[in-house]
C-alpha positions as a Markdown table, in Angstrom:
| # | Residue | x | y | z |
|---|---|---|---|---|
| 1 | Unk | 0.0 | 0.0 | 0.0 |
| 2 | Unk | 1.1 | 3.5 | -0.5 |
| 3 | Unk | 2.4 | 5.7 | 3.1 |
| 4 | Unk | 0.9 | 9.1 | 2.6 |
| 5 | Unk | 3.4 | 11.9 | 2.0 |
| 6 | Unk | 4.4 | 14.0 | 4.4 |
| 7 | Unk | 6.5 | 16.1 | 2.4 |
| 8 | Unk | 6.9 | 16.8 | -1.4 |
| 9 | Unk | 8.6 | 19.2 | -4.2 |
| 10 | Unk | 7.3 | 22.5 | -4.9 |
| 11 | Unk | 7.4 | 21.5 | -8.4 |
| 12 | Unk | 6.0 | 18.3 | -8.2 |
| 13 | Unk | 2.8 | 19.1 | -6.3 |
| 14 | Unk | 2.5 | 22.5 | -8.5 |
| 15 | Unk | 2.1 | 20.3 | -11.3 |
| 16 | Unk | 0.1 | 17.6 | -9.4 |
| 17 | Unk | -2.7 | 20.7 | -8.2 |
| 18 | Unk | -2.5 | 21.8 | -11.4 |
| 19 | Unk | -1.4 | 25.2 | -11.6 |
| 20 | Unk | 1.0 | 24.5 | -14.1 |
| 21 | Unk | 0.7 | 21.8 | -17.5 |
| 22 | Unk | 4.0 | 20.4 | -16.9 |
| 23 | Unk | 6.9 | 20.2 | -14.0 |
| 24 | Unk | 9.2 | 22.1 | -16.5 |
| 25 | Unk | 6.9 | 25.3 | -16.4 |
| 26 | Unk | 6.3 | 24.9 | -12.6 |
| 27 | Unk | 10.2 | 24.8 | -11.8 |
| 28 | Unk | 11.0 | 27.3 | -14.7 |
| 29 | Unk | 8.2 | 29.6 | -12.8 |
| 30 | Unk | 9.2 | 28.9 | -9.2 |
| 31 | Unk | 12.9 | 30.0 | -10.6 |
| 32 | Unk | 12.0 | 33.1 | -12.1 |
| 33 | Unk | 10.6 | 34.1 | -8.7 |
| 34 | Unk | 6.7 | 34.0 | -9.8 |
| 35 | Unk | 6.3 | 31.7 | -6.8 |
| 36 | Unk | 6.9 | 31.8 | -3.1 |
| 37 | Unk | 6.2 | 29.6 | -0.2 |
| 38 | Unk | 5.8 | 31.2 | 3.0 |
| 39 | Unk | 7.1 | 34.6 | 1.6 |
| 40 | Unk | 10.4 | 33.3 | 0.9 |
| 41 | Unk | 11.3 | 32.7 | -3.0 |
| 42 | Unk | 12.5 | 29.2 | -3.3 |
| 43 | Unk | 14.2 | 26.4 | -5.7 |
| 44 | Unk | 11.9 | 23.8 | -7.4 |
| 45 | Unk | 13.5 | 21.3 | -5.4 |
| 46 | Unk | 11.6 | 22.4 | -2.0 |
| 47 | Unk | 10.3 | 20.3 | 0.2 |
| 48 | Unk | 6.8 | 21.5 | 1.3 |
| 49 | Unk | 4.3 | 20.0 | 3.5 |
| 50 | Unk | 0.5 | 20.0 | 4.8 |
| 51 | Unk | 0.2 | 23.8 | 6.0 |
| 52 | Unk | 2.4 | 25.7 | 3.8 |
| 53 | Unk | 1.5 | 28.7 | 2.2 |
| 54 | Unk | 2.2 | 29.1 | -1.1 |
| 55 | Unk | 1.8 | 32.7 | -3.5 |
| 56 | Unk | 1.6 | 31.5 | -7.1 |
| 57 | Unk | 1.8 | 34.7 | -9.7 |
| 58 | Unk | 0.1 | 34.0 | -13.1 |
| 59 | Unk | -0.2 | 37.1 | -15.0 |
| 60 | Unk | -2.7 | 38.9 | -14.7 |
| 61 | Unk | -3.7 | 36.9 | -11.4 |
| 62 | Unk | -2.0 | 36.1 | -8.0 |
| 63 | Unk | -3.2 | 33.1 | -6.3 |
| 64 | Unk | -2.3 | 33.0 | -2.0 |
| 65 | Unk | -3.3 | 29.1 | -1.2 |
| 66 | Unk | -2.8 | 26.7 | 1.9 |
| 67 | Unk | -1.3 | 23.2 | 0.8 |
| 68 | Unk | -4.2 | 21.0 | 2.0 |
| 69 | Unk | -3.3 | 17.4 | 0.7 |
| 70 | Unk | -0.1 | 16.1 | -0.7 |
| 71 | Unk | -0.5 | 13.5 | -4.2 |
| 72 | Unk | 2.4 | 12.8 | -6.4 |
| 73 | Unk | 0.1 | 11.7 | -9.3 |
| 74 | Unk | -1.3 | 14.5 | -11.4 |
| 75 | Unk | -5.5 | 13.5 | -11.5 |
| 76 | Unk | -8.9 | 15.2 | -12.5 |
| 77 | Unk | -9.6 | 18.9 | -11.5 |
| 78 | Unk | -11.7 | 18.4 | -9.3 |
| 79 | Unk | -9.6 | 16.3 | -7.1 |
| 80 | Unk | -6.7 | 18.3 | -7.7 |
| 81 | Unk | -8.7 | 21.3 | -6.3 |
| 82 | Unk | -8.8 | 19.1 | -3.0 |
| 83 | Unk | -5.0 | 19.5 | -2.5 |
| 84 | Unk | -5.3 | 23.2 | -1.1 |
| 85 | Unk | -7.5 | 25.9 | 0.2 |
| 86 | Unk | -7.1 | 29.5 | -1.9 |
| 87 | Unk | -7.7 | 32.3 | 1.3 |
| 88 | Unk | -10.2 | 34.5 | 1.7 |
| 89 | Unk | -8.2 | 37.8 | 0.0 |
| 90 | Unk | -6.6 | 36.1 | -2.4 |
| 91 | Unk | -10.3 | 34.6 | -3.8 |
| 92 | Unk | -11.7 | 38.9 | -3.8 |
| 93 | Unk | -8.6 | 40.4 | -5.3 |
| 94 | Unk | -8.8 | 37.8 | -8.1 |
| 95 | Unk | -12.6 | 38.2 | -8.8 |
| 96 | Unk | -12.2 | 42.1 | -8.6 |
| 97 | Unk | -9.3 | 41.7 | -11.4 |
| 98 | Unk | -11.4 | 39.6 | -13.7 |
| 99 | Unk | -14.6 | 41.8 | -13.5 |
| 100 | Unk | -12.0 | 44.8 | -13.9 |
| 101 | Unk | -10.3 | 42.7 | -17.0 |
| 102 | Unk | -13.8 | 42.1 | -18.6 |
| 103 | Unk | -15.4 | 46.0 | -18.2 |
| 104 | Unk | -12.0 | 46.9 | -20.3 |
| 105 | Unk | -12.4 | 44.7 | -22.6 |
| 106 | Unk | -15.9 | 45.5 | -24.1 |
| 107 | Unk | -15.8 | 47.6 | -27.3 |
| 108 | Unk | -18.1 | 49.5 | -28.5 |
| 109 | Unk | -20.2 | 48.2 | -31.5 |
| 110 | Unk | -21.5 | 50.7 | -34.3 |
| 111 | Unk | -25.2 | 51.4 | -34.8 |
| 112 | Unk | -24.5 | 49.8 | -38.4 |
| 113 | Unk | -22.4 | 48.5 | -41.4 |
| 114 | Unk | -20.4 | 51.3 | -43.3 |
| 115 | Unk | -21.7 | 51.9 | -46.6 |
| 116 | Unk | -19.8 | 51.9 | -49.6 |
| 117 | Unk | -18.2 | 55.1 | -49.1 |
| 118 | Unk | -17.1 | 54.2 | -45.6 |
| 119 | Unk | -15.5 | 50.8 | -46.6 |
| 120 | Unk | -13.3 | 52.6 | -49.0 |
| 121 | Unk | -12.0 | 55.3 | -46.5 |
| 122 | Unk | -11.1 | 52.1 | -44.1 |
| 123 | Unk | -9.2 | 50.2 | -47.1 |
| 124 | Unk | -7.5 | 53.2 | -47.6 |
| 125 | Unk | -6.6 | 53.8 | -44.3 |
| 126 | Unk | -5.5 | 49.7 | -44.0 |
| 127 | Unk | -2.9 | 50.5 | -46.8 |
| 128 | Unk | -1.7 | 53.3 | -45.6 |
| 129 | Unk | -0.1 | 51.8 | -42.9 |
């Protein structure tokens, strides 16, 4: 039978919770300082456990998460979601960013097509440049 972990690699549980597709982006992230566990920036090859607090930057968001479970097997999303516990702040500052990300985003539509006249002043202006 398998012993339950009591400690694991940054990198390997990164990848195993999912926050990264493979352990070469995880470790190529936690060395670029995007990632910190308990304020400290670390190697990939740290050893955390049940308790530690991990910041995970991922432009545009920053994640702040408690590691909840240990698993050295990468499985579904859902159970991966069970290996930590995102706080409180971190949770508001990312839904404020989103809904921040998505009022900047919507453009203004015209009230119709350009006629003929219109379309040529745009081609024009597209071959200009």
């Amino acid at each position: 039978m398998d012993q339950p972990l009591s400690k694991m690699r940054l990198d390997k549980w990164l990848w195993a919770a999912r926050f990264f597709k493979t352990r070469a982006l995880a470790a190529e992230a936690i060395s670029g300082g995007k990632v910190h566990v308990d304020g400290q920036r670390v190697k990939p090859s740290k050893a955390i456990g049940v308790g530690s607090r991990i910041e995970i930057t991922k432009a545009p968001y920053t994640f702040e998460v408690i590691v909840t479970g240990l698993s050295d097997k990468r499985r579904p999303a859902k159970e991966a979601a069970l290996l930590y516990a995102e706080t409180q702040e971190s949770l508001v500052r990312r839904q404020e960013e989103a809904k921040r990300r998505r009022a900047e985003a919507i453009s203004p539509q015209p009230a119709r097509r350009p006629d003929k006249k219109q379309r040529r002043q745009i081609h024009r202006f597209k071959r200009a440049e």
